[in-house]
C-alpha positions in Angstrom: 0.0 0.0 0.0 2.5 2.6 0.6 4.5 1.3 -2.1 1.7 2.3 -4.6 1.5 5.7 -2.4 5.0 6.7 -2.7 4.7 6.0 -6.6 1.9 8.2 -7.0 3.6 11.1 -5.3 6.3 10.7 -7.5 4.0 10.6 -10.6 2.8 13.9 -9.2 6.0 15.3 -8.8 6.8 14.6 -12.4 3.7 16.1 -13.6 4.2 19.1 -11.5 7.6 19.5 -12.7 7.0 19.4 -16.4 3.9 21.6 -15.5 5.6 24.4 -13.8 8.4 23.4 -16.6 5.9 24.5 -19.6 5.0 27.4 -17.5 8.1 29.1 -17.4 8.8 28.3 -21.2 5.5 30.2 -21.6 6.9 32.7 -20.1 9.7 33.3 -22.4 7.7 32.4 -25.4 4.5 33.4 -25.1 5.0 36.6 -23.0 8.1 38.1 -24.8 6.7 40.6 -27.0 3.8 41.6 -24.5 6.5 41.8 -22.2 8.3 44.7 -23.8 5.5 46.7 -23.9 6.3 48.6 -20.4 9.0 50.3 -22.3 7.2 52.4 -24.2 3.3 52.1 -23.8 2.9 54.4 -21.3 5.2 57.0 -22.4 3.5 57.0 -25.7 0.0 57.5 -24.3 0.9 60.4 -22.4 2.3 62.2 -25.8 -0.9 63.4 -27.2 -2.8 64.7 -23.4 1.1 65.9 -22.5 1.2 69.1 -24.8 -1.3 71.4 -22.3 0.0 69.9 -19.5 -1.0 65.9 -17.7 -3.5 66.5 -15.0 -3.8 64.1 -12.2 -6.8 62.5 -13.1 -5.8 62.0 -16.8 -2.8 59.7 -16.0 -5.3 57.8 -13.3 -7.4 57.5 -16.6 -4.8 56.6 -18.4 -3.4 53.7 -15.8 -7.0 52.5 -15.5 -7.4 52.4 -19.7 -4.1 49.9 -19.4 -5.1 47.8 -16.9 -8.9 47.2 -18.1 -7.6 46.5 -21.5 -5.4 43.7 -20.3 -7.9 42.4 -18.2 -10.7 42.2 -21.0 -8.8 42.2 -24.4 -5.6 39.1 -22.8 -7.3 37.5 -19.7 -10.6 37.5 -20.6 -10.9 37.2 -24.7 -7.4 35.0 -24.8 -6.6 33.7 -21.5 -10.4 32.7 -20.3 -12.1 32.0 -23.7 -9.8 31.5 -26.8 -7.7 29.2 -25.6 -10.5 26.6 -25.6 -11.1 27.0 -29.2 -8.7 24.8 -30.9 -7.8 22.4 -33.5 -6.8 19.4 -31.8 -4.4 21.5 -29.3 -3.2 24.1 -32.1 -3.9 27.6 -32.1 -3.3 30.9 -34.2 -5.1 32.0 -37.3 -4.7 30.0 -39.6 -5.4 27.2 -37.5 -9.0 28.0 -36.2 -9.2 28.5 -39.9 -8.4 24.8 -41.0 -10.5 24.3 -38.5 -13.9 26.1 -39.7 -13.0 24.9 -43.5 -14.5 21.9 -42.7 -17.7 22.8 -41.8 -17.9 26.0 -43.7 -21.3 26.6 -45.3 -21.3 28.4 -48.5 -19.1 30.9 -47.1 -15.4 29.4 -47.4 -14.2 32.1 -49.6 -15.1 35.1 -46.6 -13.7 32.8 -44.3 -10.5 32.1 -46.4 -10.0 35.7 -46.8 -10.4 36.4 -42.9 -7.9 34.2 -42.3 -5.0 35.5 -44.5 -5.8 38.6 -43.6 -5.1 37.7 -40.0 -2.1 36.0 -41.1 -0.8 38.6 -43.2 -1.1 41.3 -40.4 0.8 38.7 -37.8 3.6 38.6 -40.6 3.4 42.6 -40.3 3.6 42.5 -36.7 6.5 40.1 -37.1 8.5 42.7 -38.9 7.9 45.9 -36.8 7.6 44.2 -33.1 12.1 43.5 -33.0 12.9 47.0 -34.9 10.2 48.3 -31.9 11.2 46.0 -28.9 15.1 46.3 -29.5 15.2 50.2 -29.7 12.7 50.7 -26.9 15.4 49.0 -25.2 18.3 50.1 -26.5 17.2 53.8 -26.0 18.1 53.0 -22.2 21.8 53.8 -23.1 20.8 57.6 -23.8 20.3 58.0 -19.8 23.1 56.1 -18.7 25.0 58.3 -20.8 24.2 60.7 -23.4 27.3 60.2 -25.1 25.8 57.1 -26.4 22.7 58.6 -28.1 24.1 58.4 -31.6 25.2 54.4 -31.1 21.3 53.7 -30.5 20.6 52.7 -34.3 23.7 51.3 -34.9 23.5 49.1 -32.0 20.3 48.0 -32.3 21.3 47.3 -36.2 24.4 45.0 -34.8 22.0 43.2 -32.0 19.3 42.0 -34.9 21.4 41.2 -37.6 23.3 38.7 -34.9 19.6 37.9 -34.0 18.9 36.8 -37.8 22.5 35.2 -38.6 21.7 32.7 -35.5 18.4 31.5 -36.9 19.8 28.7 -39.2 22.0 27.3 -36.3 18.5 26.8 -34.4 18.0 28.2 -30.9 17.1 24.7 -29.2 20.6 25.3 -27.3 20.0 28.5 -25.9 15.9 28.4 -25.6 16.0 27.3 -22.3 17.2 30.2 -21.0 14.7 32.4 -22.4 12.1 31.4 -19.3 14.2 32.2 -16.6 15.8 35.2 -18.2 12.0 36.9 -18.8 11.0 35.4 -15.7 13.2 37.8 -13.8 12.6 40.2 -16.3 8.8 40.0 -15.1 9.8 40.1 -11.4 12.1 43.1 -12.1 9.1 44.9 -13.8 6.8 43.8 -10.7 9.6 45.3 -8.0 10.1 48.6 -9.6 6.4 49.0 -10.1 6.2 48.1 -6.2 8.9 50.5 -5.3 7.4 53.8 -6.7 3.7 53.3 -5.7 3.8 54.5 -2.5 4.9 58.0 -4.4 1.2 58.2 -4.9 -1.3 55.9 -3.4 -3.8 57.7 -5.5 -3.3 55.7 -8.7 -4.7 52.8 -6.8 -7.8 54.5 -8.0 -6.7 52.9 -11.6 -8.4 49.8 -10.5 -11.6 51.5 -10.6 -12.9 51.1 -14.8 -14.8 54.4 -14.1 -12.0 56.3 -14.5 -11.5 54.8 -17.4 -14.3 55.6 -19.2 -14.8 58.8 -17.7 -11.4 59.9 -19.8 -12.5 58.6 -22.7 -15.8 60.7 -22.6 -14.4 63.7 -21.2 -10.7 64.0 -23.4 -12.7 64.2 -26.6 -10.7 63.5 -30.6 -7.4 63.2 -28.1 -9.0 60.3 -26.3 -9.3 58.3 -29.8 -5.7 59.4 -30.2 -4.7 58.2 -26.5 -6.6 54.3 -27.3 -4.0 54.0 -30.2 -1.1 54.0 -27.5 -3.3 52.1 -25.0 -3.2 49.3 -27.4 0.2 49.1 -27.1 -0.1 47.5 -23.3 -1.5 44.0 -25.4 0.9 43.9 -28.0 1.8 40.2 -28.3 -1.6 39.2 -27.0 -2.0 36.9 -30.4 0.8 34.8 -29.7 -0.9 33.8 -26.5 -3.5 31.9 -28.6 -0.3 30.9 -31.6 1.7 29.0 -28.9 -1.2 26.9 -28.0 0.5 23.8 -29.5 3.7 24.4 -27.9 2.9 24.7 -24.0 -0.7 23.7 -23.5 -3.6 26.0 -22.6 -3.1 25.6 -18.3 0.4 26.5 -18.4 -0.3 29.5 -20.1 -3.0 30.3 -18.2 -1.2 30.2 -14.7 1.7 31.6 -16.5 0.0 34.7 -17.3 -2.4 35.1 -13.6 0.2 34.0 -11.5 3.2 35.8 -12.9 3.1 38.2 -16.0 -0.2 40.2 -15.1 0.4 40.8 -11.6 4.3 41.9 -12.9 2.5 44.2 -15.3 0.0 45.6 -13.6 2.3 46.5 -10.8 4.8 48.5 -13.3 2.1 50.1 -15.1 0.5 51.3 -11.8 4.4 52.5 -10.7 5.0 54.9 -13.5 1.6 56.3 -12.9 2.3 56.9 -9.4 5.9 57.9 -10.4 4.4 60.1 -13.0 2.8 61.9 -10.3 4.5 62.5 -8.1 7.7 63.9 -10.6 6.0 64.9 -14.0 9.6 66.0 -15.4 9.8 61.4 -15.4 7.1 61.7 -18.2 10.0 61.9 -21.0 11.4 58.2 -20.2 8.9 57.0 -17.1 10.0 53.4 -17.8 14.0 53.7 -17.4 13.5 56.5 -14.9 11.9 54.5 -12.3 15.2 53.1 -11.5 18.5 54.4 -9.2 21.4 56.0 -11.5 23.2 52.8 -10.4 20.9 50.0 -11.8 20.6 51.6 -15.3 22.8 49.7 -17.4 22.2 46.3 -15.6 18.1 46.9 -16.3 19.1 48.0 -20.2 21.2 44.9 -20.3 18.4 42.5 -18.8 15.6 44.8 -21.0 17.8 43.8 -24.5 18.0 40.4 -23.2 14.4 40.0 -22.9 13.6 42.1 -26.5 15.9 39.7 -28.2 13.8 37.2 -26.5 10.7 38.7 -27.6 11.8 39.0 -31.0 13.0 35.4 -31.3 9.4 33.9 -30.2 7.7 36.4 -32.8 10.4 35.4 -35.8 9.7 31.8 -34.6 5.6 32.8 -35.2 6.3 33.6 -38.2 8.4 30.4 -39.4 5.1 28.5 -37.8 2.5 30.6 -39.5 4.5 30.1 -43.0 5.2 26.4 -43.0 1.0 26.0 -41.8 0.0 28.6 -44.7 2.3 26.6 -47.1 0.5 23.1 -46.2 -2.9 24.5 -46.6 -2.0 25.7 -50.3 -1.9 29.0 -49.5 2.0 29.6 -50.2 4.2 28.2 -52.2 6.6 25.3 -51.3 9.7 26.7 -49.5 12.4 25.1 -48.2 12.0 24.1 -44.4 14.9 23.2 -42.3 14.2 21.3 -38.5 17.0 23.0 -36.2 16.3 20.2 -33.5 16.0 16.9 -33.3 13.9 16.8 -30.1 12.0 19.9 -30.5 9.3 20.3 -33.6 8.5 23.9 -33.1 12.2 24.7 -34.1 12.8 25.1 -37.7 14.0 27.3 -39.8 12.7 29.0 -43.5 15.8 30.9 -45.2 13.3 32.4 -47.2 11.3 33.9 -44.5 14.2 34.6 -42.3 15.9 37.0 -45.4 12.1 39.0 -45.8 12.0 39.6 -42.1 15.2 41.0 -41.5 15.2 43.3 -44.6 12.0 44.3 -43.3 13.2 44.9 -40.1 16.6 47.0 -41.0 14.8 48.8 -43.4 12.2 49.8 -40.4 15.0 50.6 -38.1 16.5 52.8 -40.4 13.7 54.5 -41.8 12.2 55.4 -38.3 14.9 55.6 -36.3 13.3 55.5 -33.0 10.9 53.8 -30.8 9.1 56.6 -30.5 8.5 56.8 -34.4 8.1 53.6 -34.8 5.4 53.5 -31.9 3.1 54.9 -34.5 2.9 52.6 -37.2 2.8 49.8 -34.4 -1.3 48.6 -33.6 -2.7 48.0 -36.6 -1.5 44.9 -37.4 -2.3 43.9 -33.9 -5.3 44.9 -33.5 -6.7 43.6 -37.4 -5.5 40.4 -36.3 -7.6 40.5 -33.1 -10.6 41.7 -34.9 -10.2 38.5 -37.4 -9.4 36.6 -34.2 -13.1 37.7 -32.7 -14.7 37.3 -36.1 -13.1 33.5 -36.8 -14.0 33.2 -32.7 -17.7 34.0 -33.8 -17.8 30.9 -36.5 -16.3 28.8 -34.4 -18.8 28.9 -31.0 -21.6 28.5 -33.9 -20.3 26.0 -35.8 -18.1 24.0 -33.7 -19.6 24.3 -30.1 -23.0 24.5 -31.5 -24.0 27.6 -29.6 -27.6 30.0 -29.9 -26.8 32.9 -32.2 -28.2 34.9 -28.8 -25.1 33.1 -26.6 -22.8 34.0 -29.4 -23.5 37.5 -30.3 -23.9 38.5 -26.4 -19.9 37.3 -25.6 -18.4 38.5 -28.8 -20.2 41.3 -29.9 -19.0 43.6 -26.8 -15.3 41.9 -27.5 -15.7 42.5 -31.1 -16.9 46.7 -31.0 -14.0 47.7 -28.2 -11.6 46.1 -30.9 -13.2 48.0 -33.5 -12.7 51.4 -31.5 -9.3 50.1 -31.3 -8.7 49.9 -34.3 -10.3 52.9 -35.8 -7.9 54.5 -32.9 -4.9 53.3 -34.6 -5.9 53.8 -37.7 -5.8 57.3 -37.1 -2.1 57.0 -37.2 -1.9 55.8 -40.8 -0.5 58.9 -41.8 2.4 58.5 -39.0 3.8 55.3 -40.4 1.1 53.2 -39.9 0.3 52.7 -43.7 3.8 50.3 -43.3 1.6 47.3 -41.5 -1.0 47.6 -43.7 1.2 47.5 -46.8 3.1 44.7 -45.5 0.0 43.0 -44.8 -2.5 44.0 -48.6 1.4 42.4 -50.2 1.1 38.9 -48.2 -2.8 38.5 -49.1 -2.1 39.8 -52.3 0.2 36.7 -52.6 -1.8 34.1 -50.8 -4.9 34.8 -53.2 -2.8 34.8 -56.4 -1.6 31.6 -55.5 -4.6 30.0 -54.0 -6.5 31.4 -57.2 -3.8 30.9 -60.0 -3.1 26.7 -58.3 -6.9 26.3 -58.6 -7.5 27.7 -62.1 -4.4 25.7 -63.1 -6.0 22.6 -61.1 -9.4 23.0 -63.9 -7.4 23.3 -66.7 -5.2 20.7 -66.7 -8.3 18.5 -65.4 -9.6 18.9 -69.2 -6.9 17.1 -70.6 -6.5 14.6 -68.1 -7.3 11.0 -68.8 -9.4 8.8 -66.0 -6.5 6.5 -64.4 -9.1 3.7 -64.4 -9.5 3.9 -68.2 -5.8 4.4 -68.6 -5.2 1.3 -66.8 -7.7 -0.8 -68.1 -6.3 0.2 -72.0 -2.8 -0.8 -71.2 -3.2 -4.4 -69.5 -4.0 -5.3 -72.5 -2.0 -7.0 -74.2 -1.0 -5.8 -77.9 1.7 -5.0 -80.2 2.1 -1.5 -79.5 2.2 -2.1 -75.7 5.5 -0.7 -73.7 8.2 -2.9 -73.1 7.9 -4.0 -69.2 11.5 -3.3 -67.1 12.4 -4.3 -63.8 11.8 -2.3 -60.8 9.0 -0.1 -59.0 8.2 3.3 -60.2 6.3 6.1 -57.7 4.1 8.8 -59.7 3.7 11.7 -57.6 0.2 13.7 -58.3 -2.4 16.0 -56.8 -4.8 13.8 -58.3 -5.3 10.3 -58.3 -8.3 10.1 -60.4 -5.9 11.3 -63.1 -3.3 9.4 -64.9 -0.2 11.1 -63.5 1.4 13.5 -66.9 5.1 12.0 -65.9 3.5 8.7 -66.8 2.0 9.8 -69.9 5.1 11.0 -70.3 7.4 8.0 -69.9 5.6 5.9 -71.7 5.2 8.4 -74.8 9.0 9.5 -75.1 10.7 6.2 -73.2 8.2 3.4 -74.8 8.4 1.6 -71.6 6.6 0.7 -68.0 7.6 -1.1 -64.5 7.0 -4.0 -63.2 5.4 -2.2 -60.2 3.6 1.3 -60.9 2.1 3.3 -57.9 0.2 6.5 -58.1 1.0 8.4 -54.8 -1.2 11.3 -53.8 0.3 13.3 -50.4 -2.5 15.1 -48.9 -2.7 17.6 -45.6 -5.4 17.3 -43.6 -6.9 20.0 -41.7 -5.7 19.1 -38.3 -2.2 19.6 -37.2 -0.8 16.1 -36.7 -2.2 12.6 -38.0 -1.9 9.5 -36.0 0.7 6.9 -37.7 -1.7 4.5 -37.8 -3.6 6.9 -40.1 -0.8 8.3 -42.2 -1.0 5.7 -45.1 -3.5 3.8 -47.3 -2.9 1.7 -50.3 -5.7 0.1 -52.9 -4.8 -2.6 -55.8 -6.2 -0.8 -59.2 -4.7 -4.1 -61.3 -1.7 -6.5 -61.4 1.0 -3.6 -62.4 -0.7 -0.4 -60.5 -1.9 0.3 -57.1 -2.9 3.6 -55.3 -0.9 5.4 -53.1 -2.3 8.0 -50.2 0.1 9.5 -47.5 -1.7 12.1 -44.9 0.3 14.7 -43.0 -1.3 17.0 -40.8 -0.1 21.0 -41.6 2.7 21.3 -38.5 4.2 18.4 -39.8 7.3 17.6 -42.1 6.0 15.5 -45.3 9.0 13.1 -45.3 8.2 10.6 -48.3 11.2 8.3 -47.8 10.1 7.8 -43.9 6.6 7.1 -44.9 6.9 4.6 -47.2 7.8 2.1 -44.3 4.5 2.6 -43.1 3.4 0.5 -45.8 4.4 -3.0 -44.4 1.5 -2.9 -42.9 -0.3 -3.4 -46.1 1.7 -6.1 -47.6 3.9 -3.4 -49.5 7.8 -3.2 -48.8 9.5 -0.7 -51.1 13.4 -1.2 -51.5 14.6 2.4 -52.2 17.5 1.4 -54.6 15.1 -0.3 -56.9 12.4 2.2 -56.7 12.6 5.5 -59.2 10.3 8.8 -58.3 8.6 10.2 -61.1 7.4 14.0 -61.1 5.9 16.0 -63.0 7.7 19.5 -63.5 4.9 22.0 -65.4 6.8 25.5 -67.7 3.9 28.0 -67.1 3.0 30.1 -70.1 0.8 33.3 -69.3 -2.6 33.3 -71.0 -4.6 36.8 -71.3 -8.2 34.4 -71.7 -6.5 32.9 -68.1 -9.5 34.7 -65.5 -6.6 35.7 -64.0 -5.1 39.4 -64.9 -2.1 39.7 -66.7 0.2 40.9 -63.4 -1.2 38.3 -61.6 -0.5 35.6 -63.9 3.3 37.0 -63.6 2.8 36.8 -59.9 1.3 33.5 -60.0 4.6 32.2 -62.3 7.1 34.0 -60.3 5.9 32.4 -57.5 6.0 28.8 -58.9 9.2 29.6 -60.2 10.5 30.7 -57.1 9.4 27.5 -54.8 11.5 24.6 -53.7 12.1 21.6 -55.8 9.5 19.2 -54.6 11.8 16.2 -54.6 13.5 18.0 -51.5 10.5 19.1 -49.9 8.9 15.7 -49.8 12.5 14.6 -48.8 13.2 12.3 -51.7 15.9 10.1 -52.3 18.0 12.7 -55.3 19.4 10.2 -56.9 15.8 8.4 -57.8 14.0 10.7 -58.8 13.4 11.3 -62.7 11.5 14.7 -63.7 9.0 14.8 -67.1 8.3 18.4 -68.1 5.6 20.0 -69.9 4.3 23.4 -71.1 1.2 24.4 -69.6 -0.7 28.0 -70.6 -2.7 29.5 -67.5 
């Protein structure tokens, strides 16, 4: 009996270990970017109230607007609620969408284009959160001396360009530091918020919403202005529901009550009472909460935890890309795994060169946090708004909820992100047309592609000859048959009602067929991982040909070679050396009658053109494979 006893404490142990364990990676994952934000938030919210002078009861407004905006907008919308809506344990965008594709009801296409435009804007916030983060915390060098103030851009230049050269080595080495290291970075906000609020007990008052709203009604066209920089407190928010996969949604949850809103709160409500107290602080109130003497270490620790930040969003975005590229909505890139014990760490050289020319060119352009502060929100809050909306179909479609139920939790959520938004879009003119550029390019792309694969899909269909009739004509035996050779053959296709073109092909221009001929069709199914068990199917057409399936759910590498193993469960055993790989490689031609513009058949070629060779994405054996090319006008 106490045997049994003492083994289920130590089962309990375990699981609190790897609990708490998960926790603290959350923290460095998840809560990075959001992190940041007490760097600049509140210093850019006071801009547009401080040129008349900051009364005392517009920075309590002001403290309150931050706090009740985390508390609705991350713990309640995020935290509470949207972690529950996922796709077999994966979140983000793109995978609620997947999600709602499969029960979408005459109205794919408005959900398709919800979802890359939520995807697109996370790209955008992908760019512009490290130029933000790492000068926001750079900047601290300016007060520990001002000698340094023209080193700010360069340094900040030197510290992401390392940040990008590392990405192909993988981070799985140094990752588990990035917990701890924003763990204390959370307790440090926490402490110096704790330190100054006895300069005024008053902005306890902050907890009260009242004062809140009362600011909004009272400061007029300046309080629209003032809920731009509010937003700035949740940037980061999104990845809470991204990471989902990664950490689980209770160790994100305590992660965030236990530790990172408390930490927060208690900084935000610091500077206020700071703020206060000294109003000269309202230039820097972040860095000038802390002695002369702790400067450097807390700029040191605040880079530390930026580069952090960035690395999780950069990470995001390899994520977001290689999902968007298994659902057909991108082109195939190269995708590298960076661990071998860690799926979340890979690696797109593709991605990794957009994001950092993105982000120089940002650094350089604006120069500043305080520049770049304005074009920052838009992106963030879009996404949230396609989060709500995507949020909406799911209750109805997937938890079966009344409209009544539905409408009554969202509809609040949904109109304060709208006012958000239509706050931030006031900035357009500031810099804030960048996000929404970068994000009109990325859907631009995504619908090109998803339209010009499709329209390529029914034309090619025309020509295509059943497999079934193909096969029937040539069993039989005749004088014009092809000479049979030793050896299997694999036909790759999209389609495996069609005879495959490399096929065709072969036996056109070569006059002969194998002894073994299977049509392989690789599809991706709309969750993010499929069981083994469930990964491969084979059917018998005739003596010579069989049908081939391999499934491979979209946060998963579609290794061929590996996969075929799985077929000795069928009867089938494939001996690589004796077994050649036959693709299909297509020459587009532009075609005016297309349905497709002229510039975005160019766009639609280009970007075919430009993606990998599918022998290495599917991780074929180089030396088997055999490629039949054709000319094809779209």
């Amino acid at each position: 009996m106490s045997h049994s006893v003492e083994k289920t404490d130590g089962s309990r142990k375990k699981e609190l270990t790897k609990f708490l364990g998960l926790a603290l990676g959350s923290v460095g994952v998840v809560y990075g970017d959001i992190g940041t934000s007490p760097l600049y938030a509140f210093r850019e919210a006071l801009r547009p109230v401080a040129a008349d002078g900051v009364s005392r009861f517009e920075i309590i407004g002001l403290i309150s607007l931050m706090i009740w905006t985390l508390t609705i907008i991350v713990t309640l919308k995020y935290v509470l609620f949207l972690l529950r809506a996922d796709n077999n344990g994966e979140g983000g965008t793109l995978s609620l969408l997947a999600l709602l594709m499969k029960f979408a009801n005459g109205h794919a296409n408005r959900l398709f284009f919800m979802g890359i435009a939520g995807a697109a804007l996370f790209i955008g916030d992908a760019m512009i959160a490290p130029a933000l983060s790492v000068l926001s915390a750079v900047e601290g060098l300016k007060l520990v001396t001002p000698a340094l103030s023209d080193y700010v851009v360069p340094i900040s230049v030197v510290i992401l360009l390392a940040l990008f050269a590392v990405q192909s080595r993988g981070t799985a080495a140094v990752s588990k530091f990035f917990g701890p290291i924003t763990a204390i970075w959370f307790l440090v906000l926490g402490i110096a918020g704790i330190s100054h609020i006895s300069d005024d007990l008053g902005i306890l008052a902050a907890f009260n919403p009242w004062y809140a709203v009362y600011f909004l009604f009272h400061a007029g066209f300046v309080g629209i202005v003032v809920l731009g920089a509010v937003f700035l407190t949740v940037t980061g928010a999104e990845a809470l529901y991204a990471d989902l996969g990664h950490f689980g949604r209770k160790p994100i949850q305590w992660a965030w009550i236990c530790l990172v809103f408390p930490s927060l709160a208690l900084n935000y409500l610091g500077q206020g009472a700071m703020v206060l107290k000294h109003p000269e602080a309202m230039s820097d109130p972040f860095y000038l909460m802390f002695p002369e003497w702790a400067l450097l270490p807390v700029v040191i620790l605040a880079t530390a935890a930026t580069i952090i930040a960035s690395q999780a969003v950069i990470t995001g975005a390899f994520s977001l890309t290689r999902q968007a590229i298994h659902l057909g909505f991108l082109p195939r890139m190269a995708i590298f795994h960076t661990s071998e014990t860690q799926t979340g760490q890979i690696y797109l050289p593709n991605v990794n060169i957009l994001l950092m020319f993105g982000v120089m060119v940002l650094v350089f352009v604006f120069g500043s946090s305080e520049s770049l502060a304005t074009a920052y929100g838009i992106s963030v809050t879009g996404a949230m708004v396609v989060d709500t909306l995507l949020a909406f179909e799911f209750v109805r479609g997937r938890w079966k909820w009344p409209l009544y139920a539905a409408v009554g939790l969202l509809l609040p959520l949904l109109l304060l992100e709208m006012v958000f938004l239509g706050a931030n879009l006031l900035k357009i003119h500031d810099g804030g047309y960048v996000p929404v550029l970068i994000a009109v390019t990325i859907v631009v792309i995504m619908w090109t592609w998803r339209r010009g694969t499709k329209i390529l899909h029914d034309k090619t269909r025309h020509t295509d000859i059943p497999l079934p009739s193909f096969v029937k004509s040539i069993e039989r035996k005749s004088a014009h048959a092809p000479v049979e050779v030793p050896g299997t053959a694999i036909f790759l296709t999209s389609d495996p009602e069609s005879t495959p073109a490399a096929l065709l092909h072969n036996i056109k221009h070569n006059h002969v067929l194998h002894a073994q001929n299977f049509i392989l069709t690789i599809r991706t199914a709309n969750t993010p991982v499929v069981p083994k068990e469930e990964r491969v199917s084979a059917r018998v057409i005739s003596e010579r040909f069989s049908l081939l399936e391999m499934n491979f759910g979209y946060m998963e590498t579609q290794n061929v070679s590996q996969a075929l193993g799985l077929f000795r469960k069928t009867g089938l055993k494939f001996d690589i050396m004796s077994t050649s790989f036959y693709l299909g490689r297509r020459k587009l031609v532009p075609d005016a009658q297309s349905g497709m513009p002229y510039w975005q058949d160019r766009l639609f070629i280009a970007l075919a053109n430009a993606a990998i060779d599918p022998s290495d994405y599917f991780r074929l054996p180089t030396n088997r494979v055999v490629e039949l090319g054709s000319h094809v006008i779209i």
